[in-house]
N, C-alpha and C positions, 0 to 999 in steps of 0.2 A: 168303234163308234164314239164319238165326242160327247160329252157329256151335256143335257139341256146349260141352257145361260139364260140366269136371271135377272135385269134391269130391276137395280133400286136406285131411288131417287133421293138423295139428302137435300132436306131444305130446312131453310134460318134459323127456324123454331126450332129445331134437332130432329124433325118429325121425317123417320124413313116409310116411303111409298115404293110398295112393289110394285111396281109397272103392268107386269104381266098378267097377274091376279088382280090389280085394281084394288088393293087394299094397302093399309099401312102396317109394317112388321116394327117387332122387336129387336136390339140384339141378337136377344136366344134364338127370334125366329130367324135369321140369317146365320148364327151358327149351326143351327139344324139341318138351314139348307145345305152347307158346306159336308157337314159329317154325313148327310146322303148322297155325296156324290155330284150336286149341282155347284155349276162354275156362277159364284157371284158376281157382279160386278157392279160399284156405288158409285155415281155421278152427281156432282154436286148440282142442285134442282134450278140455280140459276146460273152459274158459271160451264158448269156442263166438266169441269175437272175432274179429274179420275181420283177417287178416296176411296178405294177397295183397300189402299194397305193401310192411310188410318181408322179406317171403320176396324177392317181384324185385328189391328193393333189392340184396338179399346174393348174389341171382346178378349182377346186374350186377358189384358188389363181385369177386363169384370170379373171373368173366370177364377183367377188367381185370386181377387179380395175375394170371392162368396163362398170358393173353396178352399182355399187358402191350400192351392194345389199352384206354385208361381216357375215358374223355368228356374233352370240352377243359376248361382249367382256367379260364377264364370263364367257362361254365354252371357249373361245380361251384361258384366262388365265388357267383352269384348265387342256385343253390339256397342255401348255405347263410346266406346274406343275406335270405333269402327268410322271415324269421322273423315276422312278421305273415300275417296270412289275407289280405288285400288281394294283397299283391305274392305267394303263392303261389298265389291265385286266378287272377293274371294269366299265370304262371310257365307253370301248369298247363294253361290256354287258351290259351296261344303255343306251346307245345311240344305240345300236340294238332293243330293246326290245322297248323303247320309239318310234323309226321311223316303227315298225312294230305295234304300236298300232295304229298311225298316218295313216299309210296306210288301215289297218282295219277300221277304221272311214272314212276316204275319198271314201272306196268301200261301204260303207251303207248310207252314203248321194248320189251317185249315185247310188246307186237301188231304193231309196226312191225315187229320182229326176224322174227316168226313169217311176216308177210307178206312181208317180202325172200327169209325162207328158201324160200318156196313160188313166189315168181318167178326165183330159181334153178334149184330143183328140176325146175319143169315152165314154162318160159318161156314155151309154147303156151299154155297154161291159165291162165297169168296176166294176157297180152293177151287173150284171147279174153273172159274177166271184165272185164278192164277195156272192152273194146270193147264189152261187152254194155248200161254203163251209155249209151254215147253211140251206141248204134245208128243206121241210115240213117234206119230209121223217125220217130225221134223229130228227123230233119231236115225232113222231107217235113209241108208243112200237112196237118190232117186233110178227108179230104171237106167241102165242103158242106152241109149237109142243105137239103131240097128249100123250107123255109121260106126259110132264108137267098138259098136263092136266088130265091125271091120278090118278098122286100124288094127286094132289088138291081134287080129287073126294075120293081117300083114306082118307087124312084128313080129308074131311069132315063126312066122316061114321063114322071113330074115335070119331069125336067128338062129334056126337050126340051119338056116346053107349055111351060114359064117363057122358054126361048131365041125361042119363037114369039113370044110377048105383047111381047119385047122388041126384036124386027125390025120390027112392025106402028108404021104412024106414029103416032103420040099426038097427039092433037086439039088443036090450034091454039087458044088462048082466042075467035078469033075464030069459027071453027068450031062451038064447040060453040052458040056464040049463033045460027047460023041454024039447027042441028037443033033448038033448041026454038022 
């Protein structure tokens, strides 16, 4: 499922309009919308150009002076070295691919987390699930069926004729020349 998408509007005076809401936001309140999951998108209010990446630029910007929480200083040097399409091309699909591995780890410590908390919770109910996957059942062969066991009883006629044929004497070369 795609994530909702919010039309914000930038215009002259710096002043952002949510579109959708019919009100005007913050900053903060466009980074709230981001860290819950909705796809922003910032359109300049008379041009109609696309300023999503300098709108997040300048929240990150904020973020870093009011918490003086800022990106390490080799990425930031490498963004700003990053002045050809080539190396921001590459910039761009390392730093995608890295924060989507990122996010893939932080959802498998939270399933783990969630499944520790629940075999705390109810410790019956978490062996009893876990025992469900390795049941008796699934140690025990299945029946038979009546074909199989068929086969099995052919095989075995087989191979007592063959044990027979190989007890009986086998004919002597000189033998067989007086039976003909």
């Amino acid at each position: 499922m795609k994530n909702p998408e919010v039309l914000i509007r930038k215009y002259s005076d710096r002043r952002l309009y949510d579109t959708g809401a019919s009100r005007y936001v913050k900053l903060d309140d466009i980074a709230q919308m981001v860290r819950d999951g909705i796809d922003v998108r910032v359109l300049d209010g008379r041009s109609g150009k696309d300023l999503t990446n300098l709108v997040f630029t300048q929240i990150i910007v904020e973020n870093a002076r009011e918490r003086e929480i800022a990106l390490p200083l080799q990425l930031l040097t490498q963004l700003v070295r990053a002045s050809d399409k080539a190396t921001h091309d590459f910039l761009t699909w390392y730093l995608n691919n890295t924060l989507d591995l990122y996010k893939k780890a932080q959802e498998t410590v939270q399933t783990r987390l969630s499944t520790a908390k629940s075999a705390v919770g109810s410790p019956l109910e978490f062996v009893r699930n876990l025992l469900a996957g390795h049941s008796l059942r699934s140690q025990i062969p299945p029946p038979e069926s009546e074909e199989i066991q068929e086969l099995r009883r052919q095989v075995q006629r087989l191979q007592t004729r063959l044990r027979k044929r190989e007890k009986r004497p086998r004919p002597t070369p000189k033998n067989r020349r007086k039976s003909k």
